[in-house]
GUNU-935499 format. One record per atom (N, C-alpha, C, O): residue in three letters; chain; x, y, z. Coordinates in pm, whole numbers, plus 32768, in hexadecimal, padded with zeros to 4 digits. Last residue first. Example, Ala and Ser with C-alpha at 12.3 -4.5 7.8 and 13.67 -1.06 7.14 Angstrom:
BEGIN
ser/A/8505/7F1F/82C4
ser/A/8557/7F96/82CA
ser/A/850A/8003/8313
ser/A/853D/8072/8324
ala/A/8527/7DC7/830C
ala/A/84CE/7E3E/830C
ala/A/8528/7EB6/830C
ala/A/8590/7EB4/834E
END
This chain:
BEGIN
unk/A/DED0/C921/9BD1
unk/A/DEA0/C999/9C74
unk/A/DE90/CA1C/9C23
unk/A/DE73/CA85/9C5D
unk/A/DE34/C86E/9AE1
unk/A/DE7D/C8AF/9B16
unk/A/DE71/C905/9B7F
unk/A/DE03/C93A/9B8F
unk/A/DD35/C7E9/9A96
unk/A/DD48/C7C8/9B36
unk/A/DDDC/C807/9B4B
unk/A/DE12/C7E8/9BB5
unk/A/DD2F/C888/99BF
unk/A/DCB0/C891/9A34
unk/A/DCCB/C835/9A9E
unk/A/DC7F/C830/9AFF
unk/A/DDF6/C803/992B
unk/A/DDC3/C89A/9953
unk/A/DD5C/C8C6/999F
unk/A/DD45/C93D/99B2
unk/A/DE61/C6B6/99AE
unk/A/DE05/C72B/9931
unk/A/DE0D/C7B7/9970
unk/A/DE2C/C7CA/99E5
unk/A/DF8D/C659/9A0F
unk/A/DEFA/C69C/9A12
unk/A/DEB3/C6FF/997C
unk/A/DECC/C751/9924
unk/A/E01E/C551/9956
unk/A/E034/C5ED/9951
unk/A/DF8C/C612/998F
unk/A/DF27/C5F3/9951
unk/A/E082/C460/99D2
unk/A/E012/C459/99C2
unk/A/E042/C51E/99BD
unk/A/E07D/C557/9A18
unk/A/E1E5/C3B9/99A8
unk/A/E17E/C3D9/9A0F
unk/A/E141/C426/99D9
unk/A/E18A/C466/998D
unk/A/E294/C33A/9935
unk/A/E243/C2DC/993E
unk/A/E1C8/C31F/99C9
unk/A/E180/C2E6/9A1A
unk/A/E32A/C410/98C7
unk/A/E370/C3E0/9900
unk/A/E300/C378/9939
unk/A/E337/C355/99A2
unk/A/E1E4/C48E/9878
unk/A/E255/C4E4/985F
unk/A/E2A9/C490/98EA
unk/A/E28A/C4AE/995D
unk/A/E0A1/C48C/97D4
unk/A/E10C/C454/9835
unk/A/E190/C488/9813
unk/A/E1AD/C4AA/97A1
unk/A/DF68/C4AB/978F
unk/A/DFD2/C4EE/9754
unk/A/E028/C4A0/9806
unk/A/DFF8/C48D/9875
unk/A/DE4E/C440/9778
unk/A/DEA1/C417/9705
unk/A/DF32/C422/9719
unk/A/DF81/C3D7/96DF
unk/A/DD9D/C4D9/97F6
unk/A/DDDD/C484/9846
unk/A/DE3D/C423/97F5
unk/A/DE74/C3C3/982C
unk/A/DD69/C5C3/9735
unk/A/DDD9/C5D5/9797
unk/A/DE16/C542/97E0
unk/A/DE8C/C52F/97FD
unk/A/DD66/C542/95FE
unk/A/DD33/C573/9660
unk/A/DD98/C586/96F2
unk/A/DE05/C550/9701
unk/A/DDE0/C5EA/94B6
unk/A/DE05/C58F/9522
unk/A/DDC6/C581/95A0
unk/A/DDFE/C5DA/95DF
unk/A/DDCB/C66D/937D
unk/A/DD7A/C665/93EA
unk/A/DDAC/C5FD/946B
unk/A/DD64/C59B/9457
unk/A/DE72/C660/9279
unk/A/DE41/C615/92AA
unk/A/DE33/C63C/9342
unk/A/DE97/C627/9387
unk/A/DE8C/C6FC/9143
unk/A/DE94/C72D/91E8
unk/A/DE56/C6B3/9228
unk/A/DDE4/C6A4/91FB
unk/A/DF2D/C70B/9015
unk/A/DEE6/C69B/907F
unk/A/DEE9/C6CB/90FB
unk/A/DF59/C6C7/912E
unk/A/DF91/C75B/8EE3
unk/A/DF9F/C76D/8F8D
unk/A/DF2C/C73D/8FE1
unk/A/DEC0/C772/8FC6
unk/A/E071/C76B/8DF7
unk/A/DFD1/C71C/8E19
unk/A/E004/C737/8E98
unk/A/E079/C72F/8EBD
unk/A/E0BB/C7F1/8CB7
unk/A/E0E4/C7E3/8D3B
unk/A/E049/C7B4/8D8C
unk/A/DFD7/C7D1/8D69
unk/A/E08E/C843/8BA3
unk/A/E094/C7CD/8BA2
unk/A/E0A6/C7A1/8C4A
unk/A/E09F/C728/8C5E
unk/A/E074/C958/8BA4
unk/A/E01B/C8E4/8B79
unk/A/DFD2/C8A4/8BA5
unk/A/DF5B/C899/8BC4
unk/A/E173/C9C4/8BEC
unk/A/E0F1/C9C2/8C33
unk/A/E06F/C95D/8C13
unk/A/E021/C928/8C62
unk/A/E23B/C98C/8B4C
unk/A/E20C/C8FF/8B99
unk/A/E185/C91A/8BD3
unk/A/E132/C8C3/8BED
unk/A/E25E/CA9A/8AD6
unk/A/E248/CA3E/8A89
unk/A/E222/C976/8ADB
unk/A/E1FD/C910/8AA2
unk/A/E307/CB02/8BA4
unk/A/E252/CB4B/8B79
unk/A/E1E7/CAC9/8B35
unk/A/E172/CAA5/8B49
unk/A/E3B1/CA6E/8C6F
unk/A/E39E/CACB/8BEE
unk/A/E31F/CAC4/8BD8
unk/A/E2D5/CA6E/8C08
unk/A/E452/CA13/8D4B
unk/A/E46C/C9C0/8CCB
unk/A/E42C/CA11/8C42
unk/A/E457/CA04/8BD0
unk/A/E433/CA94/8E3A
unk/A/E49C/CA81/8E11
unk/A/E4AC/CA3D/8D76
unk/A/E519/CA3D/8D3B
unk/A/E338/CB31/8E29
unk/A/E38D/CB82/8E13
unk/A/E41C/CB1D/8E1D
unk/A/E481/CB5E/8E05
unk/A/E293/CA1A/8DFA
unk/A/E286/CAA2/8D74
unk/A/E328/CAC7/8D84
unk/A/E382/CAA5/8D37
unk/A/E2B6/CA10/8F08
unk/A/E2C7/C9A1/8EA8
unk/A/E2E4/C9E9/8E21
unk/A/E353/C9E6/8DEC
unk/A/E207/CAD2/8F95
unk/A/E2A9/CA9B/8F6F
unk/A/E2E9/CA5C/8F31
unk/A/E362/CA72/8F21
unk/A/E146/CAAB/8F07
unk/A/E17A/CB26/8ED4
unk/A/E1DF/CB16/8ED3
unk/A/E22D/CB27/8E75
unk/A/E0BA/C9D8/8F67
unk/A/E0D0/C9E0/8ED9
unk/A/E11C/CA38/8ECB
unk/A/E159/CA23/8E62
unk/A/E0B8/CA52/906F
unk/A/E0EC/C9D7/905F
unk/A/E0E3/C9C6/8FAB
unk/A/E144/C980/8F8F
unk/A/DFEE/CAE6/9063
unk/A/E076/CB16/906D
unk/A/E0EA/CABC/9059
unk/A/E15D/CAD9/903A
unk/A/DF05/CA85/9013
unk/A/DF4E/CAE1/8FD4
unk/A/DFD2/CB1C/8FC0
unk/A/E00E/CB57/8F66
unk/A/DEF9/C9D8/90DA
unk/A/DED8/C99C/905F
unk/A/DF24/CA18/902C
unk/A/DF9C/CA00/901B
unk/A/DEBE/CABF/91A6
unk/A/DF55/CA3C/91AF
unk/A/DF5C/CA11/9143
unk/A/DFD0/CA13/911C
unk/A/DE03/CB37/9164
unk/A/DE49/CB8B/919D
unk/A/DEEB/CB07/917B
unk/A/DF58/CB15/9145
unk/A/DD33/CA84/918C
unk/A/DD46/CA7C/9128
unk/A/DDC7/CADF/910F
unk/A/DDF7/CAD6/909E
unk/A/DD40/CA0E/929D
unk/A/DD6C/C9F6/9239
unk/A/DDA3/C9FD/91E2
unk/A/DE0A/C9C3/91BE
unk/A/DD0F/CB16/9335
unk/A/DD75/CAF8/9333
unk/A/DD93/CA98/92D6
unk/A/DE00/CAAB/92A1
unk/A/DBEE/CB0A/92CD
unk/A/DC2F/CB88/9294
unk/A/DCC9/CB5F/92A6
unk/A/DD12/CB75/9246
unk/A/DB89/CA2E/9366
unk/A/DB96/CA27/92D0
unk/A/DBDC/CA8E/9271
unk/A/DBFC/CA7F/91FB
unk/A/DC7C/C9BC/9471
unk/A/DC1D/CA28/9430
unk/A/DBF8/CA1F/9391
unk/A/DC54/CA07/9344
unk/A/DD52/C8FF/9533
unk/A/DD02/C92F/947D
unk/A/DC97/C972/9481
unk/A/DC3D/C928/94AA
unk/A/DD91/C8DC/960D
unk/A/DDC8/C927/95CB
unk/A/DDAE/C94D/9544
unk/A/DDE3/C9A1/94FB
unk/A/DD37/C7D4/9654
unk/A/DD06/C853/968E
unk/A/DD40/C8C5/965A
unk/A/DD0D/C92A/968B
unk/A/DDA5/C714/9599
unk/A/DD08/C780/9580
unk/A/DCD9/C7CA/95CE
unk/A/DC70/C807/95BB
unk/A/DEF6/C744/9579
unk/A/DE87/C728/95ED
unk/A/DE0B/C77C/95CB
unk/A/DDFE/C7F6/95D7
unk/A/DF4B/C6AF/943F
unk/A/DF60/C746/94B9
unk/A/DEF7/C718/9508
unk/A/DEA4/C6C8/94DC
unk/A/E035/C67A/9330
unk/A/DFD3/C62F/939D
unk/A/DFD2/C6B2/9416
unk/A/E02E/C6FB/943A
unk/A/E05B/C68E/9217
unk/A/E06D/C70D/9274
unk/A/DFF1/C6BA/92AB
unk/A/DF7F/C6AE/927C
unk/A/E11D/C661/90E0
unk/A/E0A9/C64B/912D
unk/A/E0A8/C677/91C8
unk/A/E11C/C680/91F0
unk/A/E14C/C6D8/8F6C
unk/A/E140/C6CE/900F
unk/A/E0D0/C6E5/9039
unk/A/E06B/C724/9019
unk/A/E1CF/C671/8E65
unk/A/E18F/C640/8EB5
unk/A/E192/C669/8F40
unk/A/E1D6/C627/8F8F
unk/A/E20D/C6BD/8D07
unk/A/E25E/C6E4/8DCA
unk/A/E1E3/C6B4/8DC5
unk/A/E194/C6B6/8D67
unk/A/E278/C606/8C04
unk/A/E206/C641/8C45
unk/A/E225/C64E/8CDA
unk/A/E252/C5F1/8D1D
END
């Protein structure tokens, strides 16, 4: 059973972008292993808030305190 999981900054989710990722993200999955896993393939978007996100132990601005 494929399993993916896809952590993203909730400033970046939309419910249309979601479901837009849920989809596509099965598809790839589809298009490398076959029609026949669609099934069975599970995808998880997990939502992250911005002050969540660090990169080399420093604090990524959110999108609204970007310039």
């Amino acid at each position: 059973m494929p399993f993916v999981n896809l952590r993203i900054n909730e400033e970046l989710l939309t419910a249309d972008k979601e479901g837009a990722l849920l989809e596509a993200l099965t598809d790839a999955v589809v298009s490398v292993y076959g029609e026949d896993l669609r099934r069975f393939t599970w995808v998880i978007v997990d939502p992250v808030p911005p002050r969540r996100w660090a990169v080399g132990g420093r604090a990524i601005p959110s999108r609204e305190a970007a310039p």
